[in-house]
C-alpha positions in Angstrom: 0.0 0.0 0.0 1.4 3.2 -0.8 -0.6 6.3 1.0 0.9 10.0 0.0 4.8 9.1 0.3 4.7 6.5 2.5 4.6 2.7 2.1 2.8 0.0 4.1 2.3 -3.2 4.1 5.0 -5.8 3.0 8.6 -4.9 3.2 7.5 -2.3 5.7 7.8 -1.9 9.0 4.1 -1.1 8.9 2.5 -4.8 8.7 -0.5 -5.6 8.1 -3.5 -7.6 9.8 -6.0 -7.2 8.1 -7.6 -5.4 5.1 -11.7 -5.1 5.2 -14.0 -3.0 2.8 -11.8 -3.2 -0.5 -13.5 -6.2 -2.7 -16.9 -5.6 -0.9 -19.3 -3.8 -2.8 -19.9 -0.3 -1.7 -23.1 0.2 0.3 -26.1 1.2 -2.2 -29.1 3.4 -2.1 -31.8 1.7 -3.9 -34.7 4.3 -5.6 -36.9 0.8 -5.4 -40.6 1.9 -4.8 -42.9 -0.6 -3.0 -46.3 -1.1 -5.2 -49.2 0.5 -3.0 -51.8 -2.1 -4.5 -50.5 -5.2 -4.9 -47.2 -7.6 -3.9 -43.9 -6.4 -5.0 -41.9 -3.4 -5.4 -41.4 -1.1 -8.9 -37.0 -1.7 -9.5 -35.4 1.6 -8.9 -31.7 2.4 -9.6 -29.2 1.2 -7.6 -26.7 4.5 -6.6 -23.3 3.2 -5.2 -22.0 5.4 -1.6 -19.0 6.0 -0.3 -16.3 3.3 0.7 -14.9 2.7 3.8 -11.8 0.8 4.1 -10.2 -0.2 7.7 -6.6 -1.1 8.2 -5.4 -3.6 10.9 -1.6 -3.1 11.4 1.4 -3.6 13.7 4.6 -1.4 13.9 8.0 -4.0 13.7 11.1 -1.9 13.3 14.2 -3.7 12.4 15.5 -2.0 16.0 14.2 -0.5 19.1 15.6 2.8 18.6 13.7 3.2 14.7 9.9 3.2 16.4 10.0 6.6 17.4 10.1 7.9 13.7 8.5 5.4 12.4 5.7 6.4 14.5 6.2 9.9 14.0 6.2 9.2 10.2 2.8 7.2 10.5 1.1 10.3 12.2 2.5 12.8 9.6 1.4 10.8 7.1 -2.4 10.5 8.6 -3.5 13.4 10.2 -6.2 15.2 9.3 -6.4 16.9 5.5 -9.5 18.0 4.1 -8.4 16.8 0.2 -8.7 13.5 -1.0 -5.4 12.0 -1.6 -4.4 8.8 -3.8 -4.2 5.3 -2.3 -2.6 2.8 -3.8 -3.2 -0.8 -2.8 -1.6 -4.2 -4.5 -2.9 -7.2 -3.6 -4.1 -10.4 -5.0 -1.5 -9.4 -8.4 -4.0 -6.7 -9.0 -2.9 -3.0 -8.3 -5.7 -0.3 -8.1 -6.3 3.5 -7.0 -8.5 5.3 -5.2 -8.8 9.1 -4.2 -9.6 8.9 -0.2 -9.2 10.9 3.8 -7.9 9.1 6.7 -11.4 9.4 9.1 -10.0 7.7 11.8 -6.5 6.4 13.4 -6.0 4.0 16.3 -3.0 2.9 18.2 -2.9 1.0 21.1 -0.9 2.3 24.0 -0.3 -0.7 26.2 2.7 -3.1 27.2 3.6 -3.7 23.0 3.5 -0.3 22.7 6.2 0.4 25.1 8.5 -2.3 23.5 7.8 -0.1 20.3 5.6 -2.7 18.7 2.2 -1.4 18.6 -0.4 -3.0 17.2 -3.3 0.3 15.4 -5.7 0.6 12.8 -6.2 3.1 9.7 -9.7 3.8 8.5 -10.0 5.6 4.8 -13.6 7.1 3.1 -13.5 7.2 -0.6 -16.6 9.8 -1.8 -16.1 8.0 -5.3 -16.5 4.3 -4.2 -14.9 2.8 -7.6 -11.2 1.7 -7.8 -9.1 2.6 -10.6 -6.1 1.6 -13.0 -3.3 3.1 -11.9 -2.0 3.8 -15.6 -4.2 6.3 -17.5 -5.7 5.4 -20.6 -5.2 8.1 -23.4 -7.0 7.6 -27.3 -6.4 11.0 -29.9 -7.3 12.1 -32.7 -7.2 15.4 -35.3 -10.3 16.7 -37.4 -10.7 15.1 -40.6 -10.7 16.3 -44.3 -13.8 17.5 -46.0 -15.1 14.4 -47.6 -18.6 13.4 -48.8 -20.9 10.6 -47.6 -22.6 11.7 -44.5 -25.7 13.3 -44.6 -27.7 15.3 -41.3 -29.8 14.2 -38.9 -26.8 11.1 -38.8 -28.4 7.6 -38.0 -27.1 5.4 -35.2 -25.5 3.1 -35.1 -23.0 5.0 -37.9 -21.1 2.7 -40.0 -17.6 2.6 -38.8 -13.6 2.4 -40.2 -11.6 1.2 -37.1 -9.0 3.5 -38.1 -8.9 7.8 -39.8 -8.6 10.8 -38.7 -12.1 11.8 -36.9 -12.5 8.5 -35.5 -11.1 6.9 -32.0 -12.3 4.1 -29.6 -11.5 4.1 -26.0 -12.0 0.5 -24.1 -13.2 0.3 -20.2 -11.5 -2.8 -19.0 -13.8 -2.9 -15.8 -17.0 -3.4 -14.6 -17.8 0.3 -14.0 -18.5 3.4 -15.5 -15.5 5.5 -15.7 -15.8 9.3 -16.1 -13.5 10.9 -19.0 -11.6 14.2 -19.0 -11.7 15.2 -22.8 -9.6 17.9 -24.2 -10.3 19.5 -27.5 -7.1 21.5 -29.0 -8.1 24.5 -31.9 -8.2 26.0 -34.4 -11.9 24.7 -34.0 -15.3 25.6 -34.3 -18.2 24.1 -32.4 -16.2 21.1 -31.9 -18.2 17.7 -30.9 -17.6 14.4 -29.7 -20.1 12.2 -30.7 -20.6 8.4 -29.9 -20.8 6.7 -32.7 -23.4 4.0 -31.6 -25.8 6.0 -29.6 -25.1 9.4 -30.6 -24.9 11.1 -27.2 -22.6 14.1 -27.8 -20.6 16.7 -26.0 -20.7 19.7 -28.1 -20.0 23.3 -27.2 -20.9 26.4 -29.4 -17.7 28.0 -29.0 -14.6 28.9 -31.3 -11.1 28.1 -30.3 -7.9 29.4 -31.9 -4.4 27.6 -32.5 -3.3 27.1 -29.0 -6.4 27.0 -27.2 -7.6 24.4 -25.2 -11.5 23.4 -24.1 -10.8 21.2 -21.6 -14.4 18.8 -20.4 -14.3 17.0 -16.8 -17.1 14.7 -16.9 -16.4 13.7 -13.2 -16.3 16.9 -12.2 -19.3 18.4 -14.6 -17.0 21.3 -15.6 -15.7 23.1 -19.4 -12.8 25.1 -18.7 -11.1 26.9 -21.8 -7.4 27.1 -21.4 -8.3 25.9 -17.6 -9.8 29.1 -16.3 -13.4 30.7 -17.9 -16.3 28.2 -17.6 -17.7 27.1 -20.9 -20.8 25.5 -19.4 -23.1 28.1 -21.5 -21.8 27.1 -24.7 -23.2 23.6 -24.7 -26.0 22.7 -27.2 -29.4 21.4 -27.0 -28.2 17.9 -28.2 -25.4 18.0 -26.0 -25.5 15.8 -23.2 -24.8 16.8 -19.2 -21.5 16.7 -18.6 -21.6 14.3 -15.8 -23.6 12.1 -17.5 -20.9 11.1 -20.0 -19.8 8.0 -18.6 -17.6 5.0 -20.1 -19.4 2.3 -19.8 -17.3 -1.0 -19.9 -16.0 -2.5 -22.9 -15.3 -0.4 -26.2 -16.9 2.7 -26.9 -16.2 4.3 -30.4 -16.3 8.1 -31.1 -16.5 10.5 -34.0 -14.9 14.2 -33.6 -16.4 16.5 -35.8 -16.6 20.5 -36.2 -18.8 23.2 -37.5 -20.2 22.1 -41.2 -17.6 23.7 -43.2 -14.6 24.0 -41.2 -11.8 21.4 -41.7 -8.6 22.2 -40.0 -6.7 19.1 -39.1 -4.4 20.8 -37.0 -8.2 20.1 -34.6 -7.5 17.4 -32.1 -9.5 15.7 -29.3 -8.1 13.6 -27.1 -9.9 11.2 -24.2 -8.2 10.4 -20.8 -9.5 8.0 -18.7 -8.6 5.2 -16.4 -10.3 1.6 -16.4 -13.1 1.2 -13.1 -14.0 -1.7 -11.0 -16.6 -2.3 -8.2 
Protein backbone atom coordinates (compact mmCIF):
# COMPACT_ATOMS: atom_id res chain seq x y z
CA UNK A 1 0.00 0.00 0.00
CA UNK A 2 1.40 3.22 -0.76
CA UNK A 3 -0.58 6.33 1.03
CA UNK A 4 0.87 9.96 -0.02
CA UNK A 5 4.77 9.10 0.30
CA UNK A 6 4.67 6.52 2.54
CA UNK A 7 4.59 2.68 2.08
CA UNK A 8 2.84 -0.01 4.15
CA UNK A 9 2.30 -3.21 4.10
CA UNK A 10 5.01 -5.81 2.96
CA UNK A 11 8.62 -4.95 3.19
CA UNK A 12 7.51 -2.34 5.69
CA UNK A 13 7.77 -1.91 9.01
CA UNK A 14 4.12 -1.09 8.90
CA UNK A 15 2.55 -4.78 8.75
CA UNK A 16 -0.53 -5.58 8.05
CA UNK A 17 -3.47 -7.62 9.84
CA UNK A 18 -6.00 -7.15 8.10
CA UNK A 19 -7.57 -5.40 5.07
CA UNK A 20 -11.69 -5.13 5.20
CA UNK A 21 -13.95 -2.97 2.76
CA UNK A 22 -11.83 -3.18 -0.47
CA UNK A 23 -13.45 -6.25 -2.65
CA UNK A 24 -16.90 -5.59 -0.85
CA UNK A 25 -19.32 -3.83 -2.75
CA UNK A 26 -19.87 -0.26 -1.69
CA UNK A 27 -23.15 0.24 0.30
CA UNK A 28 -26.06 1.15 -2.15
CA UNK A 29 -29.11 3.39 -2.13
CA UNK A 30 -31.80 1.72 -3.91
CA UNK A 31 -34.66 4.27 -5.56
CA UNK A 32 -36.88 0.78 -5.35
CA UNK A 33 -40.63 1.86 -4.82
CA UNK A 34 -42.89 -0.62 -2.99
CA UNK A 35 -46.34 -1.05 -5.23
CA UNK A 36 -49.22 0.50 -3.00
CA UNK A 37 -51.84 -2.13 -4.49
CA UNK A 38 -50.46 -5.21 -4.91
CA UNK A 39 -47.16 -7.57 -3.86
CA UNK A 40 -43.89 -6.44 -5.02
CA UNK A 41 -41.87 -3.36 -5.39
CA UNK A 42 -41.39 -1.07 -8.94
CA UNK A 43 -37.02 -1.70 -9.47
CA UNK A 44 -35.42 1.59 -8.94
CA UNK A 45 -31.66 2.44 -9.61
CA UNK A 46 -29.19 1.23 -7.58
CA UNK A 47 -26.71 4.46 -6.63
CA UNK A 48 -23.32 3.24 -5.21
CA UNK A 49 -21.97 5.43 -1.61
CA UNK A 50 -19.01 6.03 -0.31
CA UNK A 51 -16.33 3.33 0.70
CA UNK A 52 -14.90 2.72 3.83
CA UNK A 53 -11.84 0.84 4.12
CA UNK A 54 -10.20 -0.19 7.69
CA UNK A 55 -6.56 -1.10 8.20
CA UNK A 56 -5.37 -3.62 10.93
CA UNK A 57 -1.55 -3.06 11.43
CA UNK A 58 1.39 -3.61 13.73
CA UNK A 59 4.65 -1.41 13.91
CA UNK A 60 8.00 -4.00 13.72
CA UNK A 61 11.11 -1.92 13.26
CA UNK A 62 14.17 -3.66 12.42
CA UNK A 63 15.54 -1.98 15.97
CA UNK A 64 14.20 -0.54 19.13
CA UNK A 65 15.61 2.79 18.60
CA UNK A 66 13.72 3.25 14.66
CA UNK A 67 9.86 3.21 16.42
CA UNK A 68 10.02 6.63 17.45
CA UNK A 69 10.12 7.92 13.75
CA UNK A 70 8.51 5.38 12.42
CA UNK A 71 5.73 6.39 14.47
CA UNK A 72 6.21 9.92 14.02
CA UNK A 73 6.25 9.16 10.19
CA UNK A 74 2.76 7.24 10.49
CA UNK A 75 1.07 10.32 12.25
CA UNK A 76 2.47 12.77 9.57
CA UNK A 77 1.40 10.84 7.06
CA UNK A 78 -2.37 10.47 8.61
CA UNK A 79 -3.49 13.37 10.24
CA UNK A 80 -6.22 15.24 9.34
CA UNK A 81 -6.36 16.95 5.54
CA UNK A 82 -9.53 18.03 4.06
CA UNK A 83 -8.38 16.84 0.15
CA UNK A 84 -8.67 13.50 -1.00
CA UNK A 85 -5.40 11.98 -1.62
CA UNK A 86 -4.40 8.84 -3.80
CA UNK A 87 -4.21 5.32 -2.27
CA UNK A 88 -2.56 2.75 -3.76
CA UNK A 89 -3.20 -0.85 -2.82
CA UNK A 90 -1.57 -4.19 -4.46
CA UNK A 91 -2.94 -7.23 -3.61
CA UNK A 92 -4.06 -10.44 -5.04
CA UNK A 93 -1.47 -9.39 -8.38
CA UNK A 94 -3.96 -6.75 -8.96
CA UNK A 95 -2.86 -3.01 -8.29
CA UNK A 96 -5.75 -0.35 -8.10
CA UNK A 97 -6.34 3.47 -7.02
CA UNK A 98 -8.51 5.25 -5.21
CA UNK A 99 -8.83 9.08 -4.24
CA UNK A 100 -9.57 8.88 -0.24
CA UNK A 101 -9.25 10.94 3.79
CA UNK A 102 -7.89 9.07 6.71
CA UNK A 103 -11.41 9.37 9.09
CA UNK A 104 -10.01 7.71 11.83
CA UNK A 105 -6.50 6.36 13.44
CA UNK A 106 -6.00 4.04 16.33
CA UNK A 107 -3.03 2.90 18.17
CA UNK A 108 -2.92 0.98 21.07
CA UNK A 109 -0.89 2.31 24.02
CA UNK A 110 -0.27 -0.72 26.18
CA UNK A 111 2.70 -3.12 27.19
CA UNK A 112 3.65 -3.71 23.03
CA UNK A 113 3.46 -0.27 22.66
CA UNK A 114 6.15 0.44 25.10
CA UNK A 115 8.46 -2.35 23.47
CA UNK A 116 7.81 -0.12 20.26
CA UNK A 117 5.59 -2.68 18.65
CA UNK A 118 2.21 -1.45 18.60
CA UNK A 119 -0.44 -2.95 17.22
CA UNK A 120 -3.31 0.33 15.35
CA UNK A 121 -5.74 0.57 12.77
CA UNK A 122 -6.24 3.06 9.68
CA UNK A 123 -9.66 3.80 8.49
CA UNK A 124 -10.02 5.64 4.84
CA UNK A 125 -13.64 7.14 3.06
CA UNK A 126 -13.51 7.16 -0.64
CA UNK A 127 -16.63 9.75 -1.75
CA UNK A 128 -16.11 8.02 -5.25
CA UNK A 129 -16.47 4.33 -4.21
CA UNK A 130 -14.89 2.79 -7.64
CA UNK A 131 -11.25 1.74 -7.76
CA UNK A 132 -9.10 2.62 -10.57
CA UNK A 133 -6.07 1.63 -12.96
CA UNK A 134 -3.35 3.07 -11.94
CA UNK A 135 -1.98 3.76 -15.57
CA UNK A 136 -4.23 6.26 -17.47
CA UNK A 137 -5.68 5.39 -20.60
CA UNK A 138 -5.24 8.06 -23.38
CA UNK A 139 -6.96 7.56 -27.33
CA UNK A 140 -6.43 11.05 -29.89
CA UNK A 141 -7.33 12.07 -32.67
CA UNK A 142 -7.16 15.36 -35.31
CA UNK A 143 -10.35 16.71 -37.38
CA UNK A 144 -10.66 15.13 -40.61
CA UNK A 145 -10.73 16.30 -44.28
CA UNK A 146 -13.80 17.52 -46.00
CA UNK A 147 -15.15 14.44 -47.55
CA UNK A 148 -18.63 13.40 -48.81
CA UNK A 149 -20.90 10.61 -47.61
CA UNK A 150 -22.58 11.69 -44.45
CA UNK A 151 -25.65 13.33 -44.58
CA UNK A 152 -27.70 15.34 -41.26
CA UNK A 153 -29.77 14.19 -38.91
CA UNK A 154 -26.83 11.07 -38.84
CA UNK A 155 -28.38 7.59 -37.99
CA UNK A 156 -27.14 5.38 -35.20
CA UNK A 157 -25.52 3.09 -35.10
CA UNK A 158 -23.01 4.96 -37.91
CA UNK A 159 -21.09 2.74 -40.02
CA UNK A 160 -17.59 2.59 -38.82
CA UNK A 161 -13.64 2.43 -40.15
CA UNK A 162 -11.60 1.20 -37.09
CA UNK A 163 -8.96 3.51 -38.11
CA UNK A 164 -8.88 7.82 -39.76
CA UNK A 165 -8.63 10.85 -38.67
CA UNK A 166 -12.13 11.77 -36.94
CA UNK A 167 -12.48 8.51 -35.52
CA UNK A 168 -11.08 6.85 -32.02
CA UNK A 169 -12.32 4.05 -29.59
CA UNK A 170 -11.46 4.05 -25.96
CA UNK A 171 -12.04 0.48 -24.12
CA UNK A 172 -13.22 0.35 -20.24
CA UNK A 173 -11.49 -2.84 -19.03
CA UNK A 174 -13.80 -2.90 -15.79
CA UNK A 175 -17.02 -3.38 -14.61
CA UNK A 176 -17.85 0.33 -14.05
CA UNK A 177 -18.52 3.44 -15.53
CA UNK A 178 -15.48 5.50 -15.74
CA UNK A 179 -15.75 9.28 -16.10
CA UNK A 180 -13.48 10.87 -18.98
CA UNK A 181 -11.63 14.21 -18.97
CA UNK A 182 -11.75 15.17 -22.79
CA UNK A 183 -9.63 17.91 -24.17
CA UNK A 184 -10.32 19.50 -27.55
CA UNK A 185 -7.09 21.50 -28.96
CA UNK A 186 -8.09 24.52 -31.91
CA UNK A 187 -8.16 26.03 -34.42
CA UNK A 188 -11.94 24.71 -34.04
CA UNK A 189 -15.31 25.61 -34.29
CA UNK A 190 -18.16 24.12 -32.37
CA UNK A 191 -16.24 21.14 -31.87
CA UNK A 192 -18.22 17.67 -30.87
CA UNK A 193 -17.64 14.36 -29.68
CA UNK A 194 -20.14 12.20 -30.66
CA UNK A 195 -20.59 8.37 -29.90
CA UNK A 196 -20.82 6.66 -32.75
CA UNK A 197 -23.40 4.00 -31.57
CA UNK A 198 -25.84 6.03 -29.61
CA UNK A 199 -25.10 9.45 -30.56
CA UNK A 200 -24.87 11.13 -27.21
CA UNK A 201 -22.56 14.06 -27.76
CA UNK A 202 -20.61 16.73 -26.02
CA UNK A 203 -20.66 19.65 -28.12
CA UNK A 204 -20.00 23.28 -27.20
CA UNK A 205 -20.87 26.43 -29.43
CA UNK A 206 -17.72 28.04 -28.98
CA UNK A 207 -14.57 28.86 -31.32
CA UNK A 208 -11.08 28.07 -30.26
CA UNK A 209 -7.93 29.36 -31.86
CA UNK A 210 -4.45 27.63 -32.50
CA UNK A 211 -3.30 27.13 -29.02
CA UNK A 212 -6.43 27.01 -27.24
CA UNK A 213 -7.56 24.40 -25.19
CA UNK A 214 -11.46 23.38 -24.08
CA UNK A 215 -10.83 21.17 -21.60
CA UNK A 216 -14.43 18.77 -20.35
CA UNK A 217 -14.31 17.05 -16.81
CA UNK A 218 -17.06 14.68 -16.93
CA UNK A 219 -16.37 13.72 -13.21
CA UNK A 220 -16.28 16.92 -12.24
CA UNK A 221 -19.28 18.42 -14.61
CA UNK A 222 -16.97 21.28 -15.62
CA UNK A 223 -15.71 23.06 -19.39
CA UNK A 224 -12.83 25.06 -18.74
CA UNK A 225 -11.07 26.87 -21.85
CA UNK A 226 -7.36 27.11 -21.39
CA UNK A 227 -8.27 25.95 -17.63
CA UNK A 228 -9.76 29.09 -16.30
CA UNK A 229 -13.41 30.69 -17.91
CA UNK A 230 -16.29 28.23 -17.58
CA UNK A 231 -17.68 27.13 -20.94
CA UNK A 232 -20.80 25.47 -19.41
CA UNK A 233 -23.10 28.08 -21.50
CA UNK A 234 -21.80 27.06 -24.75
CA UNK A 235 -23.24 23.64 -24.74
CA UNK A 236 -25.98 22.72 -27.22
CA UNK A 237 -29.42 21.37 -27.03
CA UNK A 238 -28.18 17.92 -28.23
CA UNK A 239 -25.44 17.96 -26.00
CA UNK A 240 -25.45 15.83 -23.17
CA UNK A 241 -24.75 16.77 -19.17
CA UNK A 242 -21.46 16.72 -18.64
CA UNK A 243 -21.55 14.29 -15.78
CA UNK A 244 -23.65 12.13 -17.52
CA UNK A 245 -20.91 11.12 -20.02
CA UNK A 246 -19.79 8.03 -18.60
CA UNK A 247 -17.56 4.99 -20.10
CA UNK A 248 -19.35 2.26 -19.84
CA UNK A 249 -17.29 -0.98 -19.86
CA UNK A 250 -16.04 -2.46 -22.94
CA UNK A 251 -15.34 -0.38 -26.18
CA UNK A 252 -16.88 2.74 -26.88
CA UNK A 253 -16.21 4.29 -30.38
CA UNK A 254 -16.29 8.09 -31.07
CA UNK A 255 -16.54 10.53 -34.00
CA UNK A 256 -14.87 14.17 -33.59
CA UNK A 257 -16.41 16.55 -35.76
CA UNK A 258 -16.55 20.48 -36.23
CA UNK A 259 -18.83 23.24 -37.55
CA UNK A 260 -20.21 22.11 -41.24
CA UNK A 261 -17.56 23.65 -43.24
CA UNK A 262 -14.63 24.01 -41.15
CA UNK A 263 -11.80 21.44 -41.73
CA UNK A 264 -8.60 22.16 -39.98
CA UNK A 265 -6.72 19.12 -39.07
CA UNK A 266 -4.37 20.83 -37.03
CA UNK A 267 -8.22 20.15 -34.57
CA UNK A 268 -7.52 17.38 -32.07
CA UNK A 269 -9.54 15.70 -29.28
CA UNK A 270 -8.11 13.57 -27.13
CA UNK A 271 -9.95 11.24 -24.16
CA UNK A 272 -8.17 10.45 -20.82
CA UNK A 273 -9.51 7.99 -18.68
CA UNK A 274 -8.63 5.21 -16.36
CA UNK A 275 -10.26 1.55 -16.42
CA UNK A 276 -13.08 1.23 -13.07
CA UNK A 277 -13.99 -1.68 -11.01
CA UNK A 278 -16.58 -2.35 -8.18
Amino acid sequence: MQWGGLLLGETTPYVGVQLTGWDDLPDLESGTVTMPTQHGAWPGALLAGTRTLTWDFRILPHRADHFPLLLDRLRRATGIQQEEQSLVIQLAGFRRVMWARVTKRAISADRVYTRGEPTGSLVWEASDPRRYEVTQSVARTRLPDAEPGLGWPLAWPLEWERSGAGRLEVVNDGEAPTHPVVEVRGPVKRPALIDADTGRALEYATALGPGDVLTIDTAAGTVLFNGTDSHLYAATARSAPERTFALEPGRTRFLFTAEPGFHDRRASVSIVWRSAFW
